[in-house]
TIROTOR-631605 format. One record per residue (C-alpha): chain; residue number from 0; residue in one letter; x, y, z. Coordinates in steps of 0.02 Angstrom, whole numbers, plus 50000, padded with zeros to 5 digits. Example, Ala and Ser with C-alpha at 12.3 -4.5 7.8 and 13.67 -1.06 7.14 Angstrom:
BEGIN
   chain     n   res       X       Y       Z
       A     0     A   50615   49775   50390
       A     1     S   50684   49947   50357
//
This chain:
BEGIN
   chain     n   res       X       Y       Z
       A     0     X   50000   50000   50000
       A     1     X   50058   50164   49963
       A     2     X   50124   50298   50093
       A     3     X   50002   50429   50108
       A     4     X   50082   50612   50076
       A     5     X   50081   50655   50253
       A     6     X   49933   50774   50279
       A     7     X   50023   50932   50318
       A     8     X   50056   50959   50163
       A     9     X   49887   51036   50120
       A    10     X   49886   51165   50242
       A    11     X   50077   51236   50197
       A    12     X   50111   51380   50075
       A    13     X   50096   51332   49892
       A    14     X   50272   51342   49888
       A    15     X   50370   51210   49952
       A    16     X   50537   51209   49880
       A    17     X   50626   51250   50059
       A    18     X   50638   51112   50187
       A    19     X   50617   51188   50341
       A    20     X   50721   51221   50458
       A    21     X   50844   51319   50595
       A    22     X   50995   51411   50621
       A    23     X   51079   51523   50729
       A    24     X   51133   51728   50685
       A    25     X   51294   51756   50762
       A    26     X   51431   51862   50679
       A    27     X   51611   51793   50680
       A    28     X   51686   51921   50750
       A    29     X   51578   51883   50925
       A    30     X   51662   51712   50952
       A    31     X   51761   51677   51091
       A    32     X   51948   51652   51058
       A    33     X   52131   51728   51093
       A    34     X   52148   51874   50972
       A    35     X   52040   51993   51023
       A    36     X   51889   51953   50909
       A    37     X   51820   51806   50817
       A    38     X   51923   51724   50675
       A    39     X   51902   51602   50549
       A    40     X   52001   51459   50648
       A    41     X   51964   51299   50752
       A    42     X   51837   51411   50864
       A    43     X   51734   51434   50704
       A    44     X   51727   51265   50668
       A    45     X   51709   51196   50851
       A    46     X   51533   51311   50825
       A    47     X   51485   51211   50681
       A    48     X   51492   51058   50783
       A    49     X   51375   51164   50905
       A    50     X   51254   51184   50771
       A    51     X   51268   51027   50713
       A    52     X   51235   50932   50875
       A    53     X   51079   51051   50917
       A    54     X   50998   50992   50762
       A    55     X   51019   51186   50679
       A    56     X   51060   51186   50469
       A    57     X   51108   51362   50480
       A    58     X   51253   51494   50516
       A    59     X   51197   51685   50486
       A    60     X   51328   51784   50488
       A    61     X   51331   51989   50463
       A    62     X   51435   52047   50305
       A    63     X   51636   51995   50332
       A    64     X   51688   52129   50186
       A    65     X   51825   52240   50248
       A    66     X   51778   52379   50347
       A    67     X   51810   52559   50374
       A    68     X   51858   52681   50540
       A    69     X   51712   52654   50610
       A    70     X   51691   52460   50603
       A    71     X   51522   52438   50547
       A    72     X   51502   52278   50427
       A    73     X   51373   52364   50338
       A    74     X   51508   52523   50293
       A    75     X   51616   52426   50183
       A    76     X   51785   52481   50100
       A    77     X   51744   52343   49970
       A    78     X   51603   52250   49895
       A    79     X   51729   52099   49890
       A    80     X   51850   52105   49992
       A    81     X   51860   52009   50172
       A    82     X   51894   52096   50344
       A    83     X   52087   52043   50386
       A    84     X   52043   52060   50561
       A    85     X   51960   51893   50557
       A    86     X   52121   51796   50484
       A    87     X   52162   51664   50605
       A    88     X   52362   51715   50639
       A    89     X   52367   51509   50701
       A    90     X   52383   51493   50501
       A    91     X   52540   51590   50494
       A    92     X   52637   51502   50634
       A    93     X   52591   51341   50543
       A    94     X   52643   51394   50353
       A    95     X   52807   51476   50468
       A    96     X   52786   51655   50402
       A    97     X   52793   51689   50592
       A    98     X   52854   51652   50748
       A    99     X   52766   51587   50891
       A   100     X   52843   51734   51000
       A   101     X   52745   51844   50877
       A   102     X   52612   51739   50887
       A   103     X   52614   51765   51056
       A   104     X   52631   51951   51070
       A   105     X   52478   51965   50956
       A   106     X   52361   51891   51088
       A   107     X   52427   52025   51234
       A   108     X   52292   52150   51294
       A   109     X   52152   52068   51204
       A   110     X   51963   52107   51313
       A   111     X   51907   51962   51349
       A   112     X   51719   52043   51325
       A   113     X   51705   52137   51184
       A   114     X   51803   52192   51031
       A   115     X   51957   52338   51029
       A   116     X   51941   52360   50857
       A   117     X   52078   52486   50877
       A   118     X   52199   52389   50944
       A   119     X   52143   52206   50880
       A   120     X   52176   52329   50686
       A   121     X   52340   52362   50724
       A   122     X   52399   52217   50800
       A   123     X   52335   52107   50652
       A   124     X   52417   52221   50507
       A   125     X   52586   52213   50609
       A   126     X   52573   52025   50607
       A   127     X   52508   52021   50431
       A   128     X   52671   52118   50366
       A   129     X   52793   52027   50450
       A   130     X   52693   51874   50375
       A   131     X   52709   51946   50189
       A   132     X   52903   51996   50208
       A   133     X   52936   51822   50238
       A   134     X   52809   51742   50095
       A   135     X   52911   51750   49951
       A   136     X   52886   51918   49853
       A   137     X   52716   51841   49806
       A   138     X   52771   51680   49742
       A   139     X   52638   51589   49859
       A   140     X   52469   51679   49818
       A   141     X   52511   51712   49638
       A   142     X   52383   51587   49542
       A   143     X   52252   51720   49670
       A   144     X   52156   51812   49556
       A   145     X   51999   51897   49555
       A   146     X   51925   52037   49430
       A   147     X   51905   52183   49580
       A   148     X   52082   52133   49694
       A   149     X   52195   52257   49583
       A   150     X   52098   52404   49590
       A   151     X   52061   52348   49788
       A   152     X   52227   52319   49830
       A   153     X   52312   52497   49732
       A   154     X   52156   52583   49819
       A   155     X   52225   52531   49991
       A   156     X   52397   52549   49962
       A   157     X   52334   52732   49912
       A   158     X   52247   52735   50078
       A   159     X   52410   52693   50190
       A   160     X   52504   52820   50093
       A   161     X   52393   52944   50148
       A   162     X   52367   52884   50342
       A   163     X   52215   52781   50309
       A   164     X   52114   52952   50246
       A   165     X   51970   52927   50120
       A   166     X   52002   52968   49936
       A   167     X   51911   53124   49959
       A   168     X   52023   53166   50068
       A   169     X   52187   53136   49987
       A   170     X   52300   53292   49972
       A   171     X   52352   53240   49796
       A   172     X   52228   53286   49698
       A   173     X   52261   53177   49550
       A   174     X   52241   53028   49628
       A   175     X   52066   53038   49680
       A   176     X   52031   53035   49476
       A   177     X   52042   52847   49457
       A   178     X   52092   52890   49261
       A   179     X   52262   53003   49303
       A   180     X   52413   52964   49249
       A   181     X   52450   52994   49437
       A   182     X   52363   52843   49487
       A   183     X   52467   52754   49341
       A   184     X   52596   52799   49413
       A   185     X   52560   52744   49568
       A   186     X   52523   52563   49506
       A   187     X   52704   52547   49473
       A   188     X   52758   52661   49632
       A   189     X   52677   52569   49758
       A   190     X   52712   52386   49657
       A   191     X   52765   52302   49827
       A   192     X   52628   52377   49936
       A   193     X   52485   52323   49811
       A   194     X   52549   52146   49805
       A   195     X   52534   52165   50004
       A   196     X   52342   52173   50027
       A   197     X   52333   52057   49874
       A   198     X   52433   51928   49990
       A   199     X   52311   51979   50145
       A   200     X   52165   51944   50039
       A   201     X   52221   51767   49970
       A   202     X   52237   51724   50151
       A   203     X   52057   51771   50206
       A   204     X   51986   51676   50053
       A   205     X   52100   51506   50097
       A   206     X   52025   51512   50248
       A   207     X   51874   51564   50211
       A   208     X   51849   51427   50084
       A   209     X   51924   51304   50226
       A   210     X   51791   51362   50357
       A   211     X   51647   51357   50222
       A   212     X   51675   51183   50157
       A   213     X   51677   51100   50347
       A   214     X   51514   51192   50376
       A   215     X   51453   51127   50229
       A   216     X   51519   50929   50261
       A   217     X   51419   50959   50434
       A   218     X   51259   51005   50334
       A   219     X   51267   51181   50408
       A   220     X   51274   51330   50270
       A   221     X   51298   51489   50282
       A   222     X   51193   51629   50247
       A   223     X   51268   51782   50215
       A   224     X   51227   51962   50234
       A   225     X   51255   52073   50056
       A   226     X   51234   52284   50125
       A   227     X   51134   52385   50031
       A   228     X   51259   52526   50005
       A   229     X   51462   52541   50010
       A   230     X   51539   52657   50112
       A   231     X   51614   52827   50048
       A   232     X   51770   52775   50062
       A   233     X   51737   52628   49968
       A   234     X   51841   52561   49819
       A   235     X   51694   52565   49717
       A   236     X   51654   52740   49739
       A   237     X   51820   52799   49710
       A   238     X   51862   52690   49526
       A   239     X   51691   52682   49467
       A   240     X   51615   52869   49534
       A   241     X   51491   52860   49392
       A   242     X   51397   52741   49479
       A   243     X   51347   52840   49632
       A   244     X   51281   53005   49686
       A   245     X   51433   53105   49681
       A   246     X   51555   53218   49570
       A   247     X   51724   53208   49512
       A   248     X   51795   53296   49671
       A   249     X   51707   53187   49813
       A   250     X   51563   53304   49833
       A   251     X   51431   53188   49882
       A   252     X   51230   53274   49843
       A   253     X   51134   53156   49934
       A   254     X   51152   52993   50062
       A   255     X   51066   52833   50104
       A   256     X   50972   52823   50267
       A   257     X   50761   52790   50332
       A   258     X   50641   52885   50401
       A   259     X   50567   52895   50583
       A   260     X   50527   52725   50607
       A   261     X   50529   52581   50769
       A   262     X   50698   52617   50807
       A   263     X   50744   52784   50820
       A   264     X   50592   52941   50808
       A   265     X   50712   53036   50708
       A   266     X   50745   52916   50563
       A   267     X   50927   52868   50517
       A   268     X   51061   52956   50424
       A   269     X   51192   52795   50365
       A   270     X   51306   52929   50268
       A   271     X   51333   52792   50117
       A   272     X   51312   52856   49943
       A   273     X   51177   52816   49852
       A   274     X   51160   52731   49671
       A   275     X   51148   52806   49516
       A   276     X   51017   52695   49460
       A   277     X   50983   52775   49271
       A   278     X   51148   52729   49251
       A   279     X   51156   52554   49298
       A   280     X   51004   52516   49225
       A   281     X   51075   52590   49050
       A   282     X   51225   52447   49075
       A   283     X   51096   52304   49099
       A   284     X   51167   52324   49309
       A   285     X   51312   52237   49281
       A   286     X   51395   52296   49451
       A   287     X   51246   52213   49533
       A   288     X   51260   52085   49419
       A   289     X   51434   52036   49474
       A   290     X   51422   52070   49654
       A   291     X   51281   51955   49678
       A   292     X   51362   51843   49588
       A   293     X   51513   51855   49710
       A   294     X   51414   51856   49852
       A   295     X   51317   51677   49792
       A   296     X   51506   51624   49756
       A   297     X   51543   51650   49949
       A   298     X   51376   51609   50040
       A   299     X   51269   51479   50036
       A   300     X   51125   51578   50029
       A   301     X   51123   51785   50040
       A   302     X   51011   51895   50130
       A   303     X   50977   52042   50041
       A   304     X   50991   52186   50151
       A   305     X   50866   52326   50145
       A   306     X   50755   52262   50009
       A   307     X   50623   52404   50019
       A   308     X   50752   52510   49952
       A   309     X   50752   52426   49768
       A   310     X   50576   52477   49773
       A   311     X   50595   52661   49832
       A   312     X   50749   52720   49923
       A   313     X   50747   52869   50081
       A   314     X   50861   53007   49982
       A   315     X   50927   53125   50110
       A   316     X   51016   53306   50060
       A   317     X   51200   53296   50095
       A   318     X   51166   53475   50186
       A   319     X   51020   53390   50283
       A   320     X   51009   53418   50460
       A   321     X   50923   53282   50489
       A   322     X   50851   53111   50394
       A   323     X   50704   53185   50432
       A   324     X   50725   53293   50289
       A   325     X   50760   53156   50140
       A   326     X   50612   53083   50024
       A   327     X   50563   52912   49937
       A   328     X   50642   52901   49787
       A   329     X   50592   52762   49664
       A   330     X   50710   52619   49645
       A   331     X   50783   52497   49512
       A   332     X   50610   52406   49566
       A   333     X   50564   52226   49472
       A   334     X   50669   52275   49324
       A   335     X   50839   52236   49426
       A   336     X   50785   52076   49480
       A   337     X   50734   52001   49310
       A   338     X   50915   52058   49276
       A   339     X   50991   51961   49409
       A   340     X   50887   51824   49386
       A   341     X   50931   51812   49167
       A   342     X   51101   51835   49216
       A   343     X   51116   51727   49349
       A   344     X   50978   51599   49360
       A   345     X   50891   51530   49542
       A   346     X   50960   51660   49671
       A   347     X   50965   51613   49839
       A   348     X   50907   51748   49911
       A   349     X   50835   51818   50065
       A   350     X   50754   51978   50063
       A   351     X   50772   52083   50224
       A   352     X   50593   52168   50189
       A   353     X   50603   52277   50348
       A   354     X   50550   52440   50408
       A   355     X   50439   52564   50326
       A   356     X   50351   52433   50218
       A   357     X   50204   52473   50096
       A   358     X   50087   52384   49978
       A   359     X   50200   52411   49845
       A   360     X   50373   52327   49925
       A   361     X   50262   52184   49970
       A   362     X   50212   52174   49776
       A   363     X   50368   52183   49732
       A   364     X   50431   52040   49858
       A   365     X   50288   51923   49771
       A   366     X   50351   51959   49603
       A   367     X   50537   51902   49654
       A   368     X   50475   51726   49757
       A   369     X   50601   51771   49880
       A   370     X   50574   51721   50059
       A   371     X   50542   51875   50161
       A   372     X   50585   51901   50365
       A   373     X   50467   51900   50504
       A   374     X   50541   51955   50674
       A   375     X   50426   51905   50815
       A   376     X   50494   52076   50933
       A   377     X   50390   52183   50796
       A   378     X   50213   52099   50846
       A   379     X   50195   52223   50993
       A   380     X   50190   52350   50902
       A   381     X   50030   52300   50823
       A   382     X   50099   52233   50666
       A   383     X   50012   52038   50675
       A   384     X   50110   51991   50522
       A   385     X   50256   51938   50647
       A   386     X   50145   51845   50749
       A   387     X   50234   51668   50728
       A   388     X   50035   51610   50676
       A   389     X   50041   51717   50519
       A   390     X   50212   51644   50451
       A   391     X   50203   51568   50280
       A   392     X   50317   51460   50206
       A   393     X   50403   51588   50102
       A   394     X   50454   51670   50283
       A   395     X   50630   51678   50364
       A   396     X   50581   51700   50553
       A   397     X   50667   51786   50682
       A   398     X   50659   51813   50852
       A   399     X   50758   51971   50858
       A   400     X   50873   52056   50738
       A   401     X   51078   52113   50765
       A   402     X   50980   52257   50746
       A   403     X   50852   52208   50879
       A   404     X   50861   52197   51073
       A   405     X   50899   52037   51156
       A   406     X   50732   51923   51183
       A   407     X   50748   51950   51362
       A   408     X   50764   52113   51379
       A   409     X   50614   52137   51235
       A   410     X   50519   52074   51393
       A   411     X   50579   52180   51527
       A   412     X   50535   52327   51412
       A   413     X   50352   52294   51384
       A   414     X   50212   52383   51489
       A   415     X   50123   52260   51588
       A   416     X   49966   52251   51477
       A   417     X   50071   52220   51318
       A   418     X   50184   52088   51433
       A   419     X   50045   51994   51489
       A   420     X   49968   51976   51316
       A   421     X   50149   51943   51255
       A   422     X   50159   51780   51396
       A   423     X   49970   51728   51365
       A   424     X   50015   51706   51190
       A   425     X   50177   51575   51212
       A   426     X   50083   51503   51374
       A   427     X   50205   51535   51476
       A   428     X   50162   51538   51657
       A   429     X   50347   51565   51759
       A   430     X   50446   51678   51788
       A   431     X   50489   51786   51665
       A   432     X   50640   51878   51748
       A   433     X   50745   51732   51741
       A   434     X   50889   51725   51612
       A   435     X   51033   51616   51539
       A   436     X   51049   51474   51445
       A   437     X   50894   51380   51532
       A   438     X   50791   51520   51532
       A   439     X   50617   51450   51501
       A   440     X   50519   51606   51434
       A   441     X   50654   51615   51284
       A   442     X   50626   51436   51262
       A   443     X   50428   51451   51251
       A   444     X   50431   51589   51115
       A   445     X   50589   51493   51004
       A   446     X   50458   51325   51017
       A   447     X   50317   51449   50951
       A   448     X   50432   51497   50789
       A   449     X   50485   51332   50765
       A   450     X   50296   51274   50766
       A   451     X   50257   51417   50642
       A   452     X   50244   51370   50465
       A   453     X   50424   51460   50421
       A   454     X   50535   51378   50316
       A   455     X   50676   51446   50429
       A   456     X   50678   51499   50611
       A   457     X   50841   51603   50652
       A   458     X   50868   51626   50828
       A   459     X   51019   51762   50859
       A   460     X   51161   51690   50995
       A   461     X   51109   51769   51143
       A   462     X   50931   51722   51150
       A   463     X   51011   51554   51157
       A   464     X   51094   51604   51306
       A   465     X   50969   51706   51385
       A   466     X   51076   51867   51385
       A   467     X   51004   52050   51415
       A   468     X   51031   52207   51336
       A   469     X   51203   52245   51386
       A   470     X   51239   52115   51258
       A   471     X   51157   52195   51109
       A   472     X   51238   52200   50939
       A   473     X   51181   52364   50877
       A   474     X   51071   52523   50926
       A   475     X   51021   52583   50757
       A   476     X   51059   52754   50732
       A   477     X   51196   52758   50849
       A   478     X   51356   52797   50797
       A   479     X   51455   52737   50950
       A   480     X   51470   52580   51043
       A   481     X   51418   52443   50929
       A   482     X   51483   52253   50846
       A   483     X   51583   52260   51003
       A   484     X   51507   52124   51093
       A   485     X   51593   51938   51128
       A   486     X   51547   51784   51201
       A   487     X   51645   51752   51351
       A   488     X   51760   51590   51370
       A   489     X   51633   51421   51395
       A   490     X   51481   51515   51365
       A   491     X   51437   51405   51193
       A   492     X   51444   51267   51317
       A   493     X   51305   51316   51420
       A   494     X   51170   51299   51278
       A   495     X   51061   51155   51277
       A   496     X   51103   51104   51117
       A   497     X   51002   50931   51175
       A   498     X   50848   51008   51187
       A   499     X   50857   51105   51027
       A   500     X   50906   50928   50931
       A   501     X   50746   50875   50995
       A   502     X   50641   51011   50959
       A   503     X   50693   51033   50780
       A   504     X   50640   50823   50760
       A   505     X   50469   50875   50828
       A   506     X   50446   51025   50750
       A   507     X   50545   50982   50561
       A   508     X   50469   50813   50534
       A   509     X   50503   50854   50328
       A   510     X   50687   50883   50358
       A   511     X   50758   50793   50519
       A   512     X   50936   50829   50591
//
């Protein structure tokens, strides 16, 4: 007799191309380890053994592209390019381009609780030179090639000769014209200094590529983060200025940003430069083209971040005082993802369709078949669509954000009538001040996302733990004080990863662990 089709079937989205399943958000540079911040070593993989054993088929990361002075992932030098910061120096000391002394020396005056990007910067180019003097004049990373590593790696060596200052900035004035003879020149000036980075970036992708394929033998893969924007000192901006919002000279007209919305009553002013968009679209959007392209190279699968803005973007004046002040501004719309899609084919994509959200981003979401994101913190605000009983299977659901509070704290921050509707709804009759690893009340409302009909629950590190808000990622809108957090030493090991192995057999029946 024939095996029914189980009867669930009928009752899921139309779509059912995604098994479902779980994962865990935690950026790399948060994990625990000797250098200062996370790197791509054995503490990386030692997490995918975590995932693994707790039943979870998914690592979200936050963008690992290089970044600039103020260490945001989602202000990025390049489009391409990795952060050096999280190249595991173990690597060195075992292809003997250093010496364990130096080795040694690299880990002193590391926090042991958050990230000194300052200091974790400096120590990590000191180590990566000394690394590079002894490599060979190139001779090891020479088959490395990529289409945007020359113009990265002159546009950095640029960068050091002029203490790290934008291209805007640069007192030469010729070489902020990517089509001077100065910069010409420069190609064969600074000959030894470009063949540095290219060096530093052949050893993030080796170990990159190691770190991606054990994932990937442990049935974990990784979803990437691809920013909307570039930063202004971006690589992009300076050798291809056509393509953005600004002139010859580095006069920028107009920036990306939002309007007043749940985070911050006074809307957001990012500072990156915005697209030229007639432009692109006269090319067939090649750039996007190719950057996707990249970014499906590197990731498993790629969330796409601030998809509204394809549909209409939040233009704010350069001379604005505040973000208040931009406008919507339609976008490359449907048109750019037909594009992608000819060029490209199935694109693993998930669109981060957050924030001021209208009839006609949702349209434009349907038209893609991308899954969208539901976080469950936005229900009490009176939006039901992130009530875990409303997710369809074309939803990536979240508990919280990097972007979001902790779970716990989301709690403590409720009024009392919006609380006791919020514990009602996961049936959860303890108490609710209790935190850390076994804390019950984060436990009820991950069981109510993994019982939704999402194809993927992501549940962001420190609701695993139970942590509070001093261990928030970021305060949007905030210029200061943020990406710094880390996991303390053993705190991985206080997870449950037992009960999670179990949950995920209950609750993913279609796709077991």
């Amino acid at each position: 007799m024939q095996k029914p089709e189980p009867r669930i079937r009928r009752f899921m989205h139309t779509e059912t191309k995604y098994l479902r399943s779980s994962g865990v958000l935690m950026p790399l540079t948060m994990l625990h380890g000797p250098f200062g911040i996370g790197v791509m070593g054995e503490e990386a993989k030692d997490f995918v053994d975590l995932l693994k054993k707790g039943g979870f088929r998914a690592w979200q990361l936050l963008p690992v592209e290089s970044t600039g002075e103020c260490f945001s992932p989602y202000k990025c030098i390049s489009a391409y390019a990795g952060e050096p910061m999280l190249i595991d120096p173990r690597m060195l000391l075992e292809s003997e381009l250093i010496t364990y002394d130096e080795l040694s020396d690299r880990m002193q005056g590391m926090s042991d609780n958050h990230v000194e990007y300052g200091l974790v910067r400096e120590k990590q180019w000191a180590l990566l030179r000394k690394a590079f003097s002894r490599a060979g004049g190139g001779k090891q990373h020479s088959d490395f090639k990529k289409p945007w590593l020359d113009d990265y790696a002159l546009y950095m060596a640029l960068k050091n000769r002029f203490g790290n200052a934008p291209w805007f900035q640069w007192s030469d004035a010729g070489l902020r014209n990517y089509e001077s003879d100065s910069v010409n020149r420069a190609r064969t000036e600074l000959k030894e200094e470009i063949e540095f980075y290219k060096f530093v970036q052949w050893l993030f992708y080796k170990q990159w590529a190691s770190l991606k394929e054990y994932a990937n033998s442990q049935g974990i893969s990784i979803i990437g983060d691809m920013p909307i924007y570039v930063s202004e000192d971006s690589v992009e901006v300076w050798c291809k200025r056509e393509l953005f919002d600004v002139d010859k000279n580095g006069n920028f007209t107009a920036f990306g940003g939002c309007p007043p919305d749940y985070f911050n009553p006074e809307g957001q002013f990012w500072g990156n430069p915005i697209y030229n968009w007639a432009l692109m679209k006269k090319d067939g959007y090649d750039w996007w083209i190719e950057r996707l392209k990249m970014a499906i190279e590197r990731y498993d699968f790629v969330r796409l971040d601030h998809f509204r803005a394809f549909e209409s973007y939040w233009r704010i004046p350069a001379n604005a005082v505040s973000a208040k002040e931009g406008k919507w501004v339609k976008g490359p719309g449907i048109a750019l993802m037909n594009a992608l899609k000819k060029a490209i084919g199935e694109l693993p994509v998930i669109a981060e369709d957050l924030g001021v959200i209208d009839e006609k981003v949702e349209a434009l979401l349907v038209k893609t078949g991308f899954r969208g994101i539901r976080v469950m913190q936005f229900s009490n605000i009176g939006d039901d669509h992130h009530l875990p009983h409303n997710y369809t299977h074309l939803t990536v659901a979240y508990t919280g954000t990097h972007d979001n509070t902790t779970l716990l704290a989301w709690h403590h921050e409720l009024d009392q009538k919006t609380r006791d509707w919020a514990l009602e709804y996961v049936g959860f009759t303890g108490d609710w001040t209790v935190g850390g690893p076994n804390c019950e009340l984060n436990k009820a409302w991950i069981r109510a996302l993994y019982m939704s009909g999402a194809s993927l629950v992501v549940i962001p590190i420190q609701d695993l733990l139970g942590y509070g808000s001093d261990t928030r990622t970021n305060i949007p809108g905030t210029p200061e004080g943020n990406w710094k957090f880390r996991l303390r030493s053993g705190a991985l090991s206080q997870i449950d990863f037992t009960y999670y192995e179990r949950l995920s057999k209950a609750a993913f029946r279609d796709n077991p662990p």
